[in-house]
GUPA-785473 format. One record per residue (C-alpha): x, y, z; residue in three letters. Coordinates in steps of 0.25 Angstrom, whole numbers, m for minus. Example, Ala and Ser with C-alpha at 12.3 -4.5 7.8 and 13.67 -1.06 7.14 Angstrom:
REM residues 2
px py pz type
49 m18 31 Ala
55 m4 29 Ser
//
This chain:
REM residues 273
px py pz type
0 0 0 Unk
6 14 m4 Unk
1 27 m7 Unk
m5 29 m21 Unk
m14 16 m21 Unk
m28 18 m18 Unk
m30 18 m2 Unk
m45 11 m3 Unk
m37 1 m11 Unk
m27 m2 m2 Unk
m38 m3 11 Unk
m47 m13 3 Unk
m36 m22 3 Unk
m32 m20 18 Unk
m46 m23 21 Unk
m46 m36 14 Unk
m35 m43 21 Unk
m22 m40 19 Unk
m8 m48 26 Unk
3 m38 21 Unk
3 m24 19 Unk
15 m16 13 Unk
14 m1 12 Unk
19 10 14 Unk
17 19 26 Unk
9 31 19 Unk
m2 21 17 Unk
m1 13 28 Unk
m3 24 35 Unk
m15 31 28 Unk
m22 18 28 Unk
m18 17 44 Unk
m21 32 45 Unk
m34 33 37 Unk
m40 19 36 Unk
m44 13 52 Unk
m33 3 49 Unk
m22 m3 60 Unk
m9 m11 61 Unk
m14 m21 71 Unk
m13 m32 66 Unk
1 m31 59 Unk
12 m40 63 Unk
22 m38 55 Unk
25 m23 49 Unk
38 m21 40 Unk
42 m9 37 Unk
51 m6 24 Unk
60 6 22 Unk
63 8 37 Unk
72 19 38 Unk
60 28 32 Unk
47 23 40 Unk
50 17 52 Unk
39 26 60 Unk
31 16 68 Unk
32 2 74 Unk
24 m10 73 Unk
21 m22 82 Unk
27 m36 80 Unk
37 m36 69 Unk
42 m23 62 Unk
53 m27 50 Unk
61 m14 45 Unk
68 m14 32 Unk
76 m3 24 Unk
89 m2 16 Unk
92 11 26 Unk
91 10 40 Unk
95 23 48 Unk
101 21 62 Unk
89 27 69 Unk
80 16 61 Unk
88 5 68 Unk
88 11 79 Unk
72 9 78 Unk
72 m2 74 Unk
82 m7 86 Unk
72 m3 95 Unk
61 m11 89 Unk
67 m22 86 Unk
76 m33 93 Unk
82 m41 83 Unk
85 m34 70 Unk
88 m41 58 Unk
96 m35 47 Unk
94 m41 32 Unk
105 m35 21 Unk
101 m36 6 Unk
110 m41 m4 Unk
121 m33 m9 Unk
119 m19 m19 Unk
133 m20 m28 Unk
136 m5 m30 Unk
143 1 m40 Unk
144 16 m39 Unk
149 24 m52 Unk
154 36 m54 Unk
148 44 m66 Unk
150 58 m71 Unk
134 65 m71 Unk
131 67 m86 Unk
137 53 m87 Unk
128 47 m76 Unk
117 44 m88 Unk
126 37 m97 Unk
134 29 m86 Unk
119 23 m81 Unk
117 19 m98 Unk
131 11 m96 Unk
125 3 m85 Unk
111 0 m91 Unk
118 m6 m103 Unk
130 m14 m95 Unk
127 m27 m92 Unk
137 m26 m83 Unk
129 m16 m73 Unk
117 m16 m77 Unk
110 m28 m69 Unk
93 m24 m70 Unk
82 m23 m65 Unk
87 m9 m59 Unk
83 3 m54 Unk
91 17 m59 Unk
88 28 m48 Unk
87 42 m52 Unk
85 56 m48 Unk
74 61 m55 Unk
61 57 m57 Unk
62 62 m72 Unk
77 57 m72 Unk
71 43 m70 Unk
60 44 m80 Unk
69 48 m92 Unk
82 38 m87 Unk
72 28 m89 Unk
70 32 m104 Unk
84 35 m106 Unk
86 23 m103 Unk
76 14 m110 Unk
81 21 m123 Unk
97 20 m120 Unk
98 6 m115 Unk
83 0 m119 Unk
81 m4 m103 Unk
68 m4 m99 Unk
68 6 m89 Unk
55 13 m80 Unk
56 26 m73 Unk
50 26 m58 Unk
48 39 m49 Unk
39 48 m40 Unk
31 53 m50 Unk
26 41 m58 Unk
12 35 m52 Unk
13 23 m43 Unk
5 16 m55 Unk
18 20 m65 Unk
30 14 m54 Unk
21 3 m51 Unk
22 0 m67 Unk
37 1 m68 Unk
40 m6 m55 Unk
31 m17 m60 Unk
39 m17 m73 Unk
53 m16 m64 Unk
49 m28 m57 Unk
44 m38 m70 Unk
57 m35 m78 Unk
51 m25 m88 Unk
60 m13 m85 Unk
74 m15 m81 Unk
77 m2 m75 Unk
69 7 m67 Unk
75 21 m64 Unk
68 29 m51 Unk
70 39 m43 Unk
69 38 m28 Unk
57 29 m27 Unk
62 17 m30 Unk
73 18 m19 Unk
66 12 m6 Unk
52 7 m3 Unk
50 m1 m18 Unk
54 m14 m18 Unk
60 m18 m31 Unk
65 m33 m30 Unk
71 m35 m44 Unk
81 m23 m44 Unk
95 m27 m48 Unk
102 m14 m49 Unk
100 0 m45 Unk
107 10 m52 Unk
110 25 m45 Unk
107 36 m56 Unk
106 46 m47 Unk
109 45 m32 Unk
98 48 m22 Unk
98 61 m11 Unk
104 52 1 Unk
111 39 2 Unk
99 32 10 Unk
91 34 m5 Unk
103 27 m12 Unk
103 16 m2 Unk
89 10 m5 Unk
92 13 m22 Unk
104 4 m21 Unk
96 m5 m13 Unk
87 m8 m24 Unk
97 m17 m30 Unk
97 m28 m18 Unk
84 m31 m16 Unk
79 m44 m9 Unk
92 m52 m11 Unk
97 m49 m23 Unk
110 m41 m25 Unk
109 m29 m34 Unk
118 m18 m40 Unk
117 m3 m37 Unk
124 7 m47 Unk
126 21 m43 Unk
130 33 m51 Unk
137 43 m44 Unk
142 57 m47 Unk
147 69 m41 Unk
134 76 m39 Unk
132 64 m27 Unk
143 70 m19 Unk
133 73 m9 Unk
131 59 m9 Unk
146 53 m11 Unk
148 51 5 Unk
139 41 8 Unk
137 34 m4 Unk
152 31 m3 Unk
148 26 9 Unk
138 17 5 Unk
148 13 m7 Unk
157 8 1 Unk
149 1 12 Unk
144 m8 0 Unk
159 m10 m6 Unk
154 m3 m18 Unk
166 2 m27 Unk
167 17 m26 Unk
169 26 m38 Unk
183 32 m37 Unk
176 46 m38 Unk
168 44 m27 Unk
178 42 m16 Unk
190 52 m23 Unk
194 62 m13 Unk
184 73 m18 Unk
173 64 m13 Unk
181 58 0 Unk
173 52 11 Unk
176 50 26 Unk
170 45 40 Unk
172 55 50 Unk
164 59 64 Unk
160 70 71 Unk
163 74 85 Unk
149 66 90 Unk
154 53 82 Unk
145 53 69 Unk
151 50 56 Unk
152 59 46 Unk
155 58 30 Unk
165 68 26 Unk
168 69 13 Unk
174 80 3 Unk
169 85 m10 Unk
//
């Protein structure tokens, strides 16, 4: 149950008998809010993407999952729970490139035609909601992929179509903006590819995680050029912490990165530009 389906559509079927419900909290909560309807009778409530909607708890059993967990989430979640169990996905190979900007189209073309990198069903993130609508055309007519666009402003009708068409093997390629980077499962994704790198390094952790999903390792590529600077600390970080090969520009001198601590004991990232 989500927002833009009918309410009364979503209430006739409650009222029939129903033994699982997924949805998200906007509607829960206007069906709670609206509807004289109550949690009583659950006994096992499982809540997806923690780090953003961990508001309230429930009796009996509470599973929590998300790719990004904060250290005050945990800390929650320690207090409700004795014995935590951690489960860790298969393994995102990452290869981070280095690309000049008005080389960046160009160098994306290389690696939908290499058989050597391009490894589908994938996703291709960019920036733009009309970015993403004209990539997919670009790139239908330079390498004849079937590609769909996917963004905010399509109806939930039209993503519906082209995730439908993702996930029968009809379209090779979907490119997106953010709303394909947490909340949407999409089970079959091989690759992810980085066009444009999101606002924060949290967003960039649930894209690349995209290509790992229920077992199955995947490969993330990331495009990388000196408008990220603002980026370039942490996602060294997160390079390095997944033994990815790092481009020799990114960790020249001009783009040096060291731990330091202030005077409470707080790491810091000090870097130079």
């Amino acid at each position: 149950m989500f927002g833009g389906d009918a309410l009364a559509s979503h209430l006739h079927r409650i009222r029939q008998g129903v033994e699982l419900i997924v949805g998200t909290p906007g509607r829960l909560i206007d069906l709670l809010m609206k509807h004289d309807m109550n949690l009583d009778d659950i006994m096992m409530f499982v809540l997806n993407e923690v780090d953003c909607m961990f508001q309230r708890v429930f009796r009996d059993q509470v599973l929590i999952y998300s790719t990004t967990i904060s250290v005050d989430i945990k800390k929650m979640a320690n207090s409700l729970v004795k014995d935590i169990i951690s489960l860790q996905q298969k393994y995102t190979f990452r290869l981070a490139i280095w690309v000049e900007s008005k080389q960046k189209m160009q160098k994306l073309f290389d690696i939908l035609m290499s058989k050597q990198h391009f490894n589908p069903p994938a996703i291709i993130y960019m920036g733009s909601k009309l970015g993403a609508d004209l990539l997919s055309n670009a790139i239908t007519l330079t390498t004849g992929l079937k590609a769909l666009s996917i963004h905010g402003e399509k109806s939930m009708k039209e993503r519906r179509e082209v995730i439908k068409s993702f996930l029968l093997g009809e379209v090779h390629v979907i490119i997106s903006t953010g709303v394909l980077g947490r909340r949407v499962d999409l089970l079959r994704v091989r690759q992810v590819i980085i066009f444009d790198m999101p606002n924060n390094i949290k967003e960039y952790v649930h894209q690349i995680g995209r290509a790992s999903q229920i077992g199955e390792e995947g490969t993330a590529i990331i495009l990388v050029i000196e408008e990220n600077k603002n980026l370039f600390p942490e996602l060294i970080e997160c390079l390095r912490s997944s033994r990815a090969i790092l481009p020799w520009e990114l960790v020249n001198s001009r783009y040096d990165v060291c731990t330091v601590f202030d005077g409470k004991g707080h790491r810091k990232l000090k870097h130079n530009f």
